[in-house]
C-alpha positions as CSV (number, residue, x, y, z in Angstrom):
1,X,64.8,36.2,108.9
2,X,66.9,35.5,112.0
3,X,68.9,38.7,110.9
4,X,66.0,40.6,110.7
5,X,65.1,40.1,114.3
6,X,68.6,40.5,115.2
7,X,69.0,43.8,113.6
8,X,65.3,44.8,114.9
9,X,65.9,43.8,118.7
10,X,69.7,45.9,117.9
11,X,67.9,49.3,116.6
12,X,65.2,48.9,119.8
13,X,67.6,48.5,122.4
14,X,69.7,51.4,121.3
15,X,66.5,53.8,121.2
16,X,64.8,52.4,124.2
17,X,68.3,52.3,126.4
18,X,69.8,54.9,125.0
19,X,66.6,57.1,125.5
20,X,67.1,57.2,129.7
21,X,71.1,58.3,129.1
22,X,69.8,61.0,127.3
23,X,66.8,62.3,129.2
24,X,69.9,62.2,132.1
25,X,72.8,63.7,130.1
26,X,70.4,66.8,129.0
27,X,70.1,68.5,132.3
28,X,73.1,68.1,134.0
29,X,75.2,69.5,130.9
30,X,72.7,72.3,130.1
31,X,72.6,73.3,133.6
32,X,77.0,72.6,134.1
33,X,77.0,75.2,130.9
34,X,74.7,77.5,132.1
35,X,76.3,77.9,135.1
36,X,80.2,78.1,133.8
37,X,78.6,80.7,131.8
38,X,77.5,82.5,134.1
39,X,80.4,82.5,136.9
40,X,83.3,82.6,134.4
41,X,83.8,86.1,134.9
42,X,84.9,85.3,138.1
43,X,86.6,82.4,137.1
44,X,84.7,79.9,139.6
45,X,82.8,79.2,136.3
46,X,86.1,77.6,134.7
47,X,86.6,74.0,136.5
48,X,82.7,74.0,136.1
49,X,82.8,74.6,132.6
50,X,85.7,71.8,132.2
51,X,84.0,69.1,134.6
52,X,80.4,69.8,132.5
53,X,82.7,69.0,129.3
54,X,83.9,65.5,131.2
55,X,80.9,64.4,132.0
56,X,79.4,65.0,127.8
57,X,82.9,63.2,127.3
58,X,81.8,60.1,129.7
59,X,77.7,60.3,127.7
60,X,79.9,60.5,124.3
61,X,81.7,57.1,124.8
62,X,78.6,55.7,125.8
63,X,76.8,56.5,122.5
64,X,80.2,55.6,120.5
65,X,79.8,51.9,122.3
66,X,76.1,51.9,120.9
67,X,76.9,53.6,117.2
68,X,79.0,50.3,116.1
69,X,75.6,48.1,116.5
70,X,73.3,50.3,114.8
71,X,76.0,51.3,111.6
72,X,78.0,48.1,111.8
73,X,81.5,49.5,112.1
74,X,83.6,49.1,114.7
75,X,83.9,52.1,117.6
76,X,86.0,55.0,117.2
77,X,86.7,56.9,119.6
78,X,88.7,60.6,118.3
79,X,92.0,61.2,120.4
80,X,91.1,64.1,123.3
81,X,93.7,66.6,123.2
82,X,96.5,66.0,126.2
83,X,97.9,68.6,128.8
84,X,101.1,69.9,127.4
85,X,104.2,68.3,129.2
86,X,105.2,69.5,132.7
87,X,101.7,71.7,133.3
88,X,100.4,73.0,135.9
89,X,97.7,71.5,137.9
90,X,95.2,74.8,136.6
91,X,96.1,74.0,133.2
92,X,95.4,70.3,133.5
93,X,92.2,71.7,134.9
94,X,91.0,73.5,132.1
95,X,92.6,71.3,129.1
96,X,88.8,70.0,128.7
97,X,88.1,73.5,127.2
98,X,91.2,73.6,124.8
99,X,89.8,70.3,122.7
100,X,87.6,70.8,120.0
101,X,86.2,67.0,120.0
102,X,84.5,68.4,123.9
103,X,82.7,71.0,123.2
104,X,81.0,68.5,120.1
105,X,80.6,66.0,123.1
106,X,78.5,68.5,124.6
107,X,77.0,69.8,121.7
108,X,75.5,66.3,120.8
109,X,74.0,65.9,124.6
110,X,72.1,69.0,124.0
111,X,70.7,68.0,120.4
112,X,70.5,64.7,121.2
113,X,67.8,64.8,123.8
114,X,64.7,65.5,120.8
115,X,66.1,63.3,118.5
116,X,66.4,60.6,120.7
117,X,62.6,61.6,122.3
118,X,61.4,61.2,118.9
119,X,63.1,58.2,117.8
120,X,62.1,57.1,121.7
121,X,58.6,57.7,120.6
122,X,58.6,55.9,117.7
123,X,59.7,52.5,118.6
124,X,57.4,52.6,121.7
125,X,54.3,53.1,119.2
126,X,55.5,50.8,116.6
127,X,55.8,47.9,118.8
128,X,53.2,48.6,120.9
129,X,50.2,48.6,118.4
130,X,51.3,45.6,116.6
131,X,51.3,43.7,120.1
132,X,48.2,45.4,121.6
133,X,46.7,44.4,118.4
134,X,47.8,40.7,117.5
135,X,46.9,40.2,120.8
136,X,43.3,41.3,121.1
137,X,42.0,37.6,121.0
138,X,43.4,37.3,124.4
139,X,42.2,40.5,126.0
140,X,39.8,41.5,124.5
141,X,36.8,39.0,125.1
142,X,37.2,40.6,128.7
143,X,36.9,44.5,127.4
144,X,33.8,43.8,125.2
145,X,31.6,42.7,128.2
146,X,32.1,45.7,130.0
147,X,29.0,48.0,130.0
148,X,29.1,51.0,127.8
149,X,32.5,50.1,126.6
150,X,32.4,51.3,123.1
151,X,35.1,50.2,120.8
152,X,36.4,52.0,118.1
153,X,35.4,49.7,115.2
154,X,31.5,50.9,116.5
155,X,32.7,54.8,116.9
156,X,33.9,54.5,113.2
157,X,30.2,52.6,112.3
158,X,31.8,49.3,111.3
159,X,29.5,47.8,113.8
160,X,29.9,46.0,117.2
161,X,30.8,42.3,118.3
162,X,33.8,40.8,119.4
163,X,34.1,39.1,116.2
164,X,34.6,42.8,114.2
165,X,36.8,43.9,116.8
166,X,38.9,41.4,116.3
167,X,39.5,41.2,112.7
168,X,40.0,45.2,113.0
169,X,42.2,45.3,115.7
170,X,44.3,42.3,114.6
171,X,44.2,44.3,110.6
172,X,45.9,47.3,112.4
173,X,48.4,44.9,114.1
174,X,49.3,43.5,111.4
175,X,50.0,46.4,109.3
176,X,51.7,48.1,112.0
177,X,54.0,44.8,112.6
178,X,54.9,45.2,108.6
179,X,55.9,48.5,108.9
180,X,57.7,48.4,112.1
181,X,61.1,47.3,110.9
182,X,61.5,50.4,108.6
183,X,60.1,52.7,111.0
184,X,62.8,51.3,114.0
185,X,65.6,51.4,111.5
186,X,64.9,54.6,110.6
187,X,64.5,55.8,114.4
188,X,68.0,54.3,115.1
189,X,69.8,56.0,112.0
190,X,68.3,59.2,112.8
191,X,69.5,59.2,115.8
192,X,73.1,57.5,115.0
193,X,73.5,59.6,112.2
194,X,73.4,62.6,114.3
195,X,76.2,60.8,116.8
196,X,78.2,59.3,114.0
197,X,78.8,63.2,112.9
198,X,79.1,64.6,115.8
199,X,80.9,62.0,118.3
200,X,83.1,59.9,115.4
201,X,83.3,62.6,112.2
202,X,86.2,64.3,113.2
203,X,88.3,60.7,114.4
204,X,87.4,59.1,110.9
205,X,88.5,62.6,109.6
206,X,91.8,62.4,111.7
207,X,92.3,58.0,111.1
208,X,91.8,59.2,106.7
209,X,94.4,61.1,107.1
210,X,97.1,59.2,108.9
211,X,96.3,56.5,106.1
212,X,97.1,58.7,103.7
213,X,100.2,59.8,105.5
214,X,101.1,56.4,106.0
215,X,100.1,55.6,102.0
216,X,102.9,58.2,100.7
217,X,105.6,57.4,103.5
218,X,104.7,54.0,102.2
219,X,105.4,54.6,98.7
220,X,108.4,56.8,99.3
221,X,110.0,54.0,101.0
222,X,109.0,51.6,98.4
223,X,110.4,53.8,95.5
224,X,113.9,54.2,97.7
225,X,113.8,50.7,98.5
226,X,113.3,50.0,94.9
227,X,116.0,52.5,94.0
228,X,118.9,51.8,96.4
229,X,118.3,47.8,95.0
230,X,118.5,49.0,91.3
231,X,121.6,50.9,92.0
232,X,123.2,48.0,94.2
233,X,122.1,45.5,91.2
234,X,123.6,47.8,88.2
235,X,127.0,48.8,90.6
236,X,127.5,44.7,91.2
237,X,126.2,43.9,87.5
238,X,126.3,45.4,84.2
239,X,128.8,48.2,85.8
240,X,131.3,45.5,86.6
241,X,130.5,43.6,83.1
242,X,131.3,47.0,81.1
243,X,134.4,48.2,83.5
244,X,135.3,44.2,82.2
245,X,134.4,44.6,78.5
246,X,136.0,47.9,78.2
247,X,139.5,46.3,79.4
248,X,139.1,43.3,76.8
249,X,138.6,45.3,73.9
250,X,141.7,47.7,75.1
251,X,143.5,44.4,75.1
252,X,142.2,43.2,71.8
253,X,143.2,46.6,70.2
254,X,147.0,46.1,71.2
255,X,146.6,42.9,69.9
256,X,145.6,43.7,66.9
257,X,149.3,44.4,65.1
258,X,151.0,42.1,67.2
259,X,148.7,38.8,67.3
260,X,145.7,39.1,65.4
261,X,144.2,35.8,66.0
262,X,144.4,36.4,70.3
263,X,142.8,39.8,69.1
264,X,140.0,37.6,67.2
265,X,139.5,35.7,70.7
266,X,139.6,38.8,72.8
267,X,136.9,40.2,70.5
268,X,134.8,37.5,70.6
269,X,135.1,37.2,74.5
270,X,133.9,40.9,74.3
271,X,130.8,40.0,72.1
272,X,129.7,37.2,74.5
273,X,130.3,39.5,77.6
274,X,128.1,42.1,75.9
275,X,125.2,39.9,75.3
276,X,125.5,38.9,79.1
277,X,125.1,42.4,80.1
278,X,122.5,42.9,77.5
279,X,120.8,40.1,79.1
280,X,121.2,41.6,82.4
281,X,120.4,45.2,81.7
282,X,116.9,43.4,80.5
283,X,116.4,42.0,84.0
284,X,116.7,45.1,85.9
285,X,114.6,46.5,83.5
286,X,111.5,44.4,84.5
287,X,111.6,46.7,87.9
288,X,110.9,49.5,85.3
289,X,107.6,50.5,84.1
290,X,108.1,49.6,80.3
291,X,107.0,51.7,77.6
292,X,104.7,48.8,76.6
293,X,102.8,49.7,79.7
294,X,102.2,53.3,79.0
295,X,101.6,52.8,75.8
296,X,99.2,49.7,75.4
297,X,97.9,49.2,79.1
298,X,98.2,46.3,81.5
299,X,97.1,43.2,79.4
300,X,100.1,43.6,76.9
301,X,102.4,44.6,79.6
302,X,101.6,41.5,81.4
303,X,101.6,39.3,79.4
304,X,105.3,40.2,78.0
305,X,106.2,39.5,81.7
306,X,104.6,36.2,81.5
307,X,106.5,35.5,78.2
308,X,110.0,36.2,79.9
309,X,108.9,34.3,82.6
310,X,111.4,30.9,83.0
311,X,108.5,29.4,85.0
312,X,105.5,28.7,82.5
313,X,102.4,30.9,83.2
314,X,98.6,30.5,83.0
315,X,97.8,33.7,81.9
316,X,94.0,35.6,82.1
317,X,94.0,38.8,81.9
318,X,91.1,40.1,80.1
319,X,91.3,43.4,77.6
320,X,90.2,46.0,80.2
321,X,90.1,49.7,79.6
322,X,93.0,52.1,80.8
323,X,93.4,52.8,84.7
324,X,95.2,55.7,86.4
325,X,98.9,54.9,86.0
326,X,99.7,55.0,89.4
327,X,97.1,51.6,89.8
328,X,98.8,49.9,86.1
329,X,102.4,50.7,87.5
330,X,101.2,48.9,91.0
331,X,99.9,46.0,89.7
332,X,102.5,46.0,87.1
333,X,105.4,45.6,90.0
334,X,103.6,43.1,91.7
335,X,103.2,40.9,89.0
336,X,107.0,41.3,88.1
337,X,107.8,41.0,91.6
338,X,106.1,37.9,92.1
339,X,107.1,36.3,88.8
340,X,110.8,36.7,89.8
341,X,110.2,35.3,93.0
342,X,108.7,32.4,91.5
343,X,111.5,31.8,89.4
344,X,114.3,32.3,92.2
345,X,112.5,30.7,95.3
346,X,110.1,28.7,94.5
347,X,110.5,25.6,92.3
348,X,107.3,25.7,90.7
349,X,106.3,23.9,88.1
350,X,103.6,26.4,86.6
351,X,102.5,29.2,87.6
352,X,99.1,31.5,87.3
353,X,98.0,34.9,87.0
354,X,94.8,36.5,86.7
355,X,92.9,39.4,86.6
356,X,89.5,40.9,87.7
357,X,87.7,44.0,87.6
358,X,85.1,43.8,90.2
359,X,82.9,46.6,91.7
360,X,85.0,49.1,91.9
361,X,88.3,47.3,92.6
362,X,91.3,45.2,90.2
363,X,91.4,41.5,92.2
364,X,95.0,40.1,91.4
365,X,95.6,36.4,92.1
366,X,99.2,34.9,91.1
367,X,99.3,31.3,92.8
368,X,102.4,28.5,92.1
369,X,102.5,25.0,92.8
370,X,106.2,25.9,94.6
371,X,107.6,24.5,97.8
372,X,105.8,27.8,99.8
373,X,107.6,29.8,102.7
374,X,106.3,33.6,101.3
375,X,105.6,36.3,103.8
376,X,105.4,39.8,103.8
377,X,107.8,40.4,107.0
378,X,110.3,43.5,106.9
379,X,113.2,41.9,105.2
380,X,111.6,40.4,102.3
381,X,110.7,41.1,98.8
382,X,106.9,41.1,99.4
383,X,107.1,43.8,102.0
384,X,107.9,46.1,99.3
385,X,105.1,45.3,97.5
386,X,102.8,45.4,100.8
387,X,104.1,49.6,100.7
388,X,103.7,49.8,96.9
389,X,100.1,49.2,97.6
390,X,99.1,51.0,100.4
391,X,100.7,54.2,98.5
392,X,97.2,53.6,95.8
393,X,94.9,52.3,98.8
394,X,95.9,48.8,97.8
395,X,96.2,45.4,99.9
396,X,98.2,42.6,99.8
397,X,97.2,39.4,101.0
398,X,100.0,36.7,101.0
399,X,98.9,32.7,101.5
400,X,101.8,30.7,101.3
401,X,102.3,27.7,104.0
402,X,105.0,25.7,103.9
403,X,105.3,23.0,101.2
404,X,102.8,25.1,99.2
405,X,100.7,26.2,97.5
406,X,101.5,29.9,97.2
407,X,98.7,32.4,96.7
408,X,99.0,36.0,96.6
409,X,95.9,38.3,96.5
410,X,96.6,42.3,95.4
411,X,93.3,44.2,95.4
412,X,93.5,47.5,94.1
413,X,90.7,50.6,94.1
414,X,89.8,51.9,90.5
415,X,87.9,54.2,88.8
């Protein structure tokens, strides 16, 4: 209930306040536009123009500031194109006239003005007749005893008295009273709805895209990141282990007809050293998407993972359908990622993964009962996994203080 109010007081204030702005705003910039019009031939129209475009742009930020308590989001405000370096004080003059967002400034002060009379109009009724007639007890004991005073209960041929009046007049109250919060609402949206396109559209427009700019530099970084540490890993690894097993068995093969039983040791050195880089080669692999994954889906690829795992795992991931492989892949990584973190870092004694589909989203929660210290800071592994994300309109949420527990939270969108 208390939200109700809150959200009903919210919607009136913005169409009874807002209402004034608007009767003020219409005027000046019809008449500022009318007038740049007219006298831009001879270019006295021009700063006129520009300052008329200011002052929608001074209106505009007004409304934004009102927008985020009738839609709940937080103000935007779009970026206002600048005066190119080093210009001119004319061409700093006129610069209003070179942004697109200005002229939708002005555009909204000029369809505003009905919209906002109407929505005006609306919330004056609907709270008016619910308190003229809740109220009628009070008043109206005084308006029946006035001569010829005919209510409208007797012009309808309900009858007269005070006592009709009353139960009629308090009936339309009431009703009015239920109604009002929808009709308010609706006042306030269809009046925000028009500034949300107009004054904000084109900033969420321009704030989508730098996500998604900063989504694919994100993954690009990740994948190099990911590929300069696969190549650093093999060159220090499994290169150096074969450069190493290749020189043994060139020994073992000159000790073949000279000393077969050193040969018989050199070879079995060899056989040890390639299990060791089998071994390794299997490690580096876990930063691979495995075939498993493409071919059976997440809940068998993770739970191979978990099986490798040197730290024992609580596994539950339910048998969900497929996903896009760009979203398996992510959560893939981060489960891999995290799982050799676990093992390295954190001297857990168990550790848990699960997995949710909910809504429209994949919730991954990996947690250990480790010593803690995990952050996503530049310079550590989880910050890769932070960009891995945010390429697939992921987040990573990382709680981890220090003596544990560790909890890290992926969430993931989904078809």
């Amino acid at each position: 209930m208390r939200s109700l109010i809150r959200r009903i007081l919210l919607d009136t204030r913005y169409t009874l306040v807002g209402f004034p702005a608007a009767v003020l705003a219409f005027p000046i910039t019809v008449a500022g536009l009318a007038a740049g019009v007219g006298t831009s031939v001879v270019w006295v129209g021009v700063p006129i123009l520009a300052g008329t475009l200011l002052i929608a742009r001074a209106f505009a930020d007004g409304e934004r500031g009102w927008l985020s308590d009738v839609l709940g989001r937080p103000p935007v405000r779009p970026r206002y194109k600048a005066p190119p370096v080093g210009a001119g004080r004319f061409r700093r003059l006129i610069n209003p006239l070179t942004s697109g967002q200005s002229w939708l400034d002005l555009l909204h002060t000029i369809v505003n003005f009905p919209i906002a009379l109407v929505s005006f109009v609306l919330t004056v009724v609907f709270w008016a007749v619910p308190l003229a007639g809740l109220t009628w007890p009070v008043y109206g004991i005084f308006l029946s005893r006035i001569p010829d005073n005919r209510e409208l209960p007797e012009l309808l041929g309900l009858g007269d008295g005070y006592l009709i009046n009353t139960v009629f007049y308090m009936a339309i109250g009431l009703l009015f009273l239920m109604i009002m919060p929808f009709v308010v609402r609706g006042a306030a949206l269809l009046r925000a709805g028009l500034g949300r396109v107009l004054l904000t559209g084109v900033a969420e427009l321009h704030e989508r895209i730098d996500d998604l700019a900063e989504g694919r530099a994100a993954a690009v970084s990740a994948e190099a990141n990911a590929l300069r540490k696969l190549e650093r890993d093999i060159h220090d690894g499994p290169q150096q282990r074969l450069v190493s097993l290749a020189m043994e068995l060139s020994r073992a093969q000159r000790q073949l007809a000279k000393d077969p039983e050193a040969a018989q040791d050199t070879i079995k050195s060899a056989i040890t050293a390639t299990r060791d880089t089998l071994d390794e080669l299997r490690a580096l692999s876990r930063g691979i998407a495995p075939p498993i994954l493409s071919d059976r889906g997440l809940a068998p690829a993770l739970a191979a993972l978990a099986g490798r795992s040197t730290v024992p795992v609580d596994l539950d991931v339910p048998e969900t359908g497929r996903y896009d492989a760009a979203v398996e892949n992510a959560v893939y990584f981060v489960v891999a990622e995290s799982l050799t973190n676990v093992a390295k870092h954190s001297r857990a004694t168990v550790c848990t993964v699960r997995l949710a589909h909910t809504g429209d989203r994949l919730v991954l929660t990996i947690g250990d009962d480790g010593v803690g210290g995990a952050h996503v800071a530049k310079g550590h592994g989880l910050a890769g996994l932070a960009d891995r994300l945010r390429a697939v309109d992921g987040e990573l949420t990382v709680s981890s203080p220090e003596g544990g527990p560790t909890v890290i939270v992926a969430e993931v969108p989904c078809a």
